[in-house]
N, C-alpha and C positions, 0 to 999 in steps of 0.2 A: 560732655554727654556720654552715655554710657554707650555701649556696642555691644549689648549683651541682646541675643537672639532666644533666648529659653523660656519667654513666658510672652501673652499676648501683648502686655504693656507696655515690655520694654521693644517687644516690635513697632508697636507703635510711634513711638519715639525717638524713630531711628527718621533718619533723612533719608530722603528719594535720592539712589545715585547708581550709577553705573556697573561699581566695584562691590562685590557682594560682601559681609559681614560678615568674616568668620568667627564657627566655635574650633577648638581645638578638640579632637577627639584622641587621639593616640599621637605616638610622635611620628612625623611624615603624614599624616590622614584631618580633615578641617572639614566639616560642615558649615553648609555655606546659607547666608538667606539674602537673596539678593530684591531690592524694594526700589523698584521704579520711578512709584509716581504716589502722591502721599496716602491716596485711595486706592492703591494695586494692592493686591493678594499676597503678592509677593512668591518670590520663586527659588525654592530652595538647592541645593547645588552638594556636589561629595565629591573632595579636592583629595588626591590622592599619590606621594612622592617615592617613583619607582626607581629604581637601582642605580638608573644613569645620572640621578638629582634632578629631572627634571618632571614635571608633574601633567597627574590625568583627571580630567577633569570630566563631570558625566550631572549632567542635568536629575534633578526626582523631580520635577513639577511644581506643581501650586499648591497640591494635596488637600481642593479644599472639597474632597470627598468626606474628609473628616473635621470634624468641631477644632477651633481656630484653636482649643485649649488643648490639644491629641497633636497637633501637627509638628511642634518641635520631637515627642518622643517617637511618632513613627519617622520622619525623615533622620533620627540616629538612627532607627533600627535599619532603614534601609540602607541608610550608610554603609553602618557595619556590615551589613550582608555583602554589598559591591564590593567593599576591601578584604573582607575573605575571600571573596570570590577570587579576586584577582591573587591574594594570597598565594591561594592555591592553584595557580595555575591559569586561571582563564583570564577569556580573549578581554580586551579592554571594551574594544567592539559591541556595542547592544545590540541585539536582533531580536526582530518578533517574531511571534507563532507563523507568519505568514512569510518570511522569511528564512528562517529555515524549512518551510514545508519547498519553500523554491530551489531552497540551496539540492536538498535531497531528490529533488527532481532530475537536476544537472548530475548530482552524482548516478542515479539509477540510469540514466539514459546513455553514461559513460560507460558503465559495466554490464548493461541488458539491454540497449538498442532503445528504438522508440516505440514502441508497440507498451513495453515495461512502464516507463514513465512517464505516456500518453495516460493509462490508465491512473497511477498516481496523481497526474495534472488534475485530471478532470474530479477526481473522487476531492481534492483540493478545491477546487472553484466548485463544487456544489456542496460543500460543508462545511468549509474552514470559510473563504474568501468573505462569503456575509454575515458570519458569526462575530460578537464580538471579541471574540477571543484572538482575531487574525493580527490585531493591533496592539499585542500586549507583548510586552516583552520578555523572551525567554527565564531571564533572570527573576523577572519579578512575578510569575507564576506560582498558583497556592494552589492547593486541595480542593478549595471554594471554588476558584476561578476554572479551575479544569473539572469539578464535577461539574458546574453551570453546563458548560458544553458538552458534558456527556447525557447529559438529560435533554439538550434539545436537541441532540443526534438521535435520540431514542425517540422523542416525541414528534419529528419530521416525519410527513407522511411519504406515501410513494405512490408517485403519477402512474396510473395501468395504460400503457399501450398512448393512443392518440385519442381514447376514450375521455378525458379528461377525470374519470375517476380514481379516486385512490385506495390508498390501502395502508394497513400500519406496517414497519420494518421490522421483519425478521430480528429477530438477532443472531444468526448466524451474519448475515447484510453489516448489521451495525458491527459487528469483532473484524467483518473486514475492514469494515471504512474506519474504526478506534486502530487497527494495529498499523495503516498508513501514515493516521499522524501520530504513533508513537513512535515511529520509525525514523521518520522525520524530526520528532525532540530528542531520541537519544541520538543520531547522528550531530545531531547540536554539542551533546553532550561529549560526546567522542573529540568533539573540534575543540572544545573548550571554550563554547561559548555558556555553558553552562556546567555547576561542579555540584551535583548529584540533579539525580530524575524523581525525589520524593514529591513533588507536584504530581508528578501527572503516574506515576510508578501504579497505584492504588486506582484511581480513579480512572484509566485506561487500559486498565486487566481486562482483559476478554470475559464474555460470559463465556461457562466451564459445559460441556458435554450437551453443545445445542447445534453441531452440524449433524445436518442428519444424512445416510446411510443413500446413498443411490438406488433404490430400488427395482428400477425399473429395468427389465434384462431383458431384449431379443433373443430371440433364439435361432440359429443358423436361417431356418426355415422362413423364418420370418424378416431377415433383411433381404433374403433372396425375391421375397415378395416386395418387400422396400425399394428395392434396386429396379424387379421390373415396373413399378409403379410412377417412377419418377419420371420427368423428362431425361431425355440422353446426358448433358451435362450434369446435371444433380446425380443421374446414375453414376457414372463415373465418380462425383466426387462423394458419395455414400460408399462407393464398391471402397475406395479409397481409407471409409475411416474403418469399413468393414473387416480390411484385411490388415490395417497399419494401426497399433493401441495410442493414435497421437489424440491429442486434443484437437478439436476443430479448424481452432485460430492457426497452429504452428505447418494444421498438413494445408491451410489456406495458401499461408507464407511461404509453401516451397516452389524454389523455380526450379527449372529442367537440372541448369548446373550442378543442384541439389545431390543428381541422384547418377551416380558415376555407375555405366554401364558396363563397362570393365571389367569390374571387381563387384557388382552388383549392391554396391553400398548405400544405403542415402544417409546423409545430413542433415541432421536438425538445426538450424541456426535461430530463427526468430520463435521463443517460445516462452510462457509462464519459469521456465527451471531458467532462464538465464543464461547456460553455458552451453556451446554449442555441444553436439555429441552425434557420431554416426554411429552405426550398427549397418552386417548384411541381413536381407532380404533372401525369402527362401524362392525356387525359381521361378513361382508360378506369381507371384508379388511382382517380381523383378521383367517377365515377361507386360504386366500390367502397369507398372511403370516406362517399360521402353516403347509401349505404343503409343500411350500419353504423351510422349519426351517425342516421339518419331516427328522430324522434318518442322522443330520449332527454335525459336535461339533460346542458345542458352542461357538467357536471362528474363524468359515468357514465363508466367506461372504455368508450373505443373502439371496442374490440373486446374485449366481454366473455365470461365463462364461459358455460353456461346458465341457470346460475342469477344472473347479472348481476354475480357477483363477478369482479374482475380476473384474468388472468392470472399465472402465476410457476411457477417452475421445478416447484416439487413438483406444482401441477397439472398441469404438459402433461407431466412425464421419462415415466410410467409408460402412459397415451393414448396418448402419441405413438408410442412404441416400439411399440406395438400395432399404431397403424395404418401405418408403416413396413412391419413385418412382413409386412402382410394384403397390403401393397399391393408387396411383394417384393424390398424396398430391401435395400442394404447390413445389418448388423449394426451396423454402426459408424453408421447416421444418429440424429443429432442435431438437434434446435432449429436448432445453429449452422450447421449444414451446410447449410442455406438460404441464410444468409446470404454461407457463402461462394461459393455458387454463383449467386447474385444480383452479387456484387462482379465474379465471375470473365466473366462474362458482358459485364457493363458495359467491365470493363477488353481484353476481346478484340474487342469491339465495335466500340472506337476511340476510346471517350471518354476526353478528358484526364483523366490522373490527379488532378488537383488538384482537379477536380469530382467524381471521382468519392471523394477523400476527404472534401472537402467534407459533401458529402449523407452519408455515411456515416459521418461521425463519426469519424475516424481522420488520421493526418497522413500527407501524401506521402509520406515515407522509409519507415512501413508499406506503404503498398499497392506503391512499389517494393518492396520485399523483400520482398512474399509471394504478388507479382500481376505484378511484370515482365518475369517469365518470358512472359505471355502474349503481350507485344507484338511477338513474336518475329514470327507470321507477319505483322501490319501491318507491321513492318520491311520483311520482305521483301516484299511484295505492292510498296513504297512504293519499295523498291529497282529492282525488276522493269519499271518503268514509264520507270527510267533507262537503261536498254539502248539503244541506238544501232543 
């Protein structure tokens, strides 16, 4: 009887049995169809003979995604693709999309703490985790299979508040949650569990000039009114973003230790940039940190609640807005909005941009493009001085 696997008839004529049937594809490399039971499907196989002489062996399934007459030429082609693969380099090891979005978790939490790859986790388990793209494997990834999932990343709605109503996603939103799991496949890629990113390269591009521009500015006068409007602690931790260009989260995370009175330094440790970085403080900062800091350990937040518990979003979103309100702000102010009005201040001021990314956590080519605008009138003030 024949053992020929390449057409459906001579599959069928093959006996049920344990040991699968190989074709010979190159020398050292055997596609395999391994046939059960006389009515199974049968389950195809790609046998593979690495340096040491001894062999690797990696399941392709049943494939009866496609007509029974398609399945010997796609289980070569996938063949061949796993022995290039490995050709060149990569891991023997299969992993899925869900899988490396885990592996890159582990890695960000090891370089940026957990606050970093908290965030990565969860943007995972509400995108990735029930898509079906979490089950597929890195390798066997197409342009089809990864635009699928970028169309129903775009078409997920977003839950408003505890209202249960929703609303469609930005795309600004979606370039975040696309550049998490491409982060995620080309770290794959990096390990060599995968040997090029043409899957997902195209179809996980960002959309191109859709963040938009912070608008919304305080003006001295106006957090001053922020500050008295708030309760005592929210005062404090407003005075705090009022006078510090940090992001909300990182001057949350600071504790007393933080901030060395000595030498009038603080330390950013836990924040969006990853690496830690201090800067001084000028005196009248540094006296408003050492009252905050007076007679608490060194390991109490900073600038805490009143009841001594840290800051975070869900405590200040629904205070804050209140005293915004009271104090006759915008609609639109924010936590963050301090922050941009701290940066935007410093950058009209006249201080170099590179300091002022510096201290704030962010890279130059940000604060050009969302703060260069200000230096408009230093230009010209700068120009003006050349007149003849």
């Amino acid at each position: 009887m024949s053992d020929k696997i390449d057409t459906v008839t001579a599959r069928m004529k093959l006996k049920s049995r344990r040991e699968p049937y190989w074709h010979k594809i190159s020398q050292g490399c055997s596609l395999g169809f391994r046939k059960m039971s006389d009515d199974a499907a049968g389950v195809w196989q790609v046998r593979f003979r690495n340096d040491s002489g001894g062999h690797i062996t990696r399941s392709l399934g049943k494939l009866e995604q496609y007509p029974a007459s398609e399945r010997f030429d796609k289980a070569m082609k996938l063949a061949r693709e796993w022995t290039n693969h490995l050709g060149m380099g990569g891991e023997s090891q299969a992993i899925t999309v869900m899988d490396a979005c885990d592996a890159y978790v582990k890695r960000i939490r090891a370089l940026k703490g957990d606050k970093a790859a908290s965030d990565l986790q969860d943007r995972y388990q509400r995108w990735v985790t029930p898509d079906p793209i979490h089950k597929i494997e890195v390798t066997k990834l197409n342009r089809d299979l990864v635009n699928g999932f970028r169309l129903r990343l775009i078409a997920a709605p977003v839950k408003i508040g505890k209202t249960g109503t929703t609303r469609a996603r930005s795309k600004d939103t979606v370039n975040r949650d696309m550049a998490a799991v491409r982060a995620a496949l080309n770290h794959a890629l990096q390990n060599g569990q995968a040997t090029s990113d043409f899957a997902w390269r195209v179809p996980l591009a960002a959309f191109k000039n859709v963040t938009k521009r912070r608008e919304l500015y305080l003006d001295r006068d106006q957090r001053r009114k922020f500050i008295e409007m708030a309760p005592p602690d929210l005062a404090q931790f407003i005075r705090g973003l009022s006078l510090l260009p940090l992001r909300p989260g990182a001057l949350a995370s600071l504790v007393v230790a933080d901030f060395d009175i000595r030498f009038g330094t603080l330390r950013i440790g836990k924040d969006k940039s990853g690496a830690d970085r201090k800067f001084k403080v000028p005196p009248e900062t540094a006296e408003f940190l050492k009252f905050a800091a007076s007679g608490r350990q060194s390991s109490a937040p900073l600038l805490a609640r009143s009841d001594g518990a840290p800051w975070n979003k869900d405590g200040w979103k629904d205070v804050l807005k209140l005293a915004a309100k009271d104090a006759g702000l915008p609609s639109t102010t924010v936590a963050y909005s301090l922050r941009h009005s701290v940066i935007s201040d410093l950058v009209h001021g006249g201080l170099d941009l590179l300091t002022v990314a510096q201290i704030s956590g962010t890279s130059v080519a940000m604060i050009e493009k969302y703060y260069g605008h200000l230096r408009g009138e230093i230009a010209a003030d700068a120009l003006a001085k050349l007149v003849l």
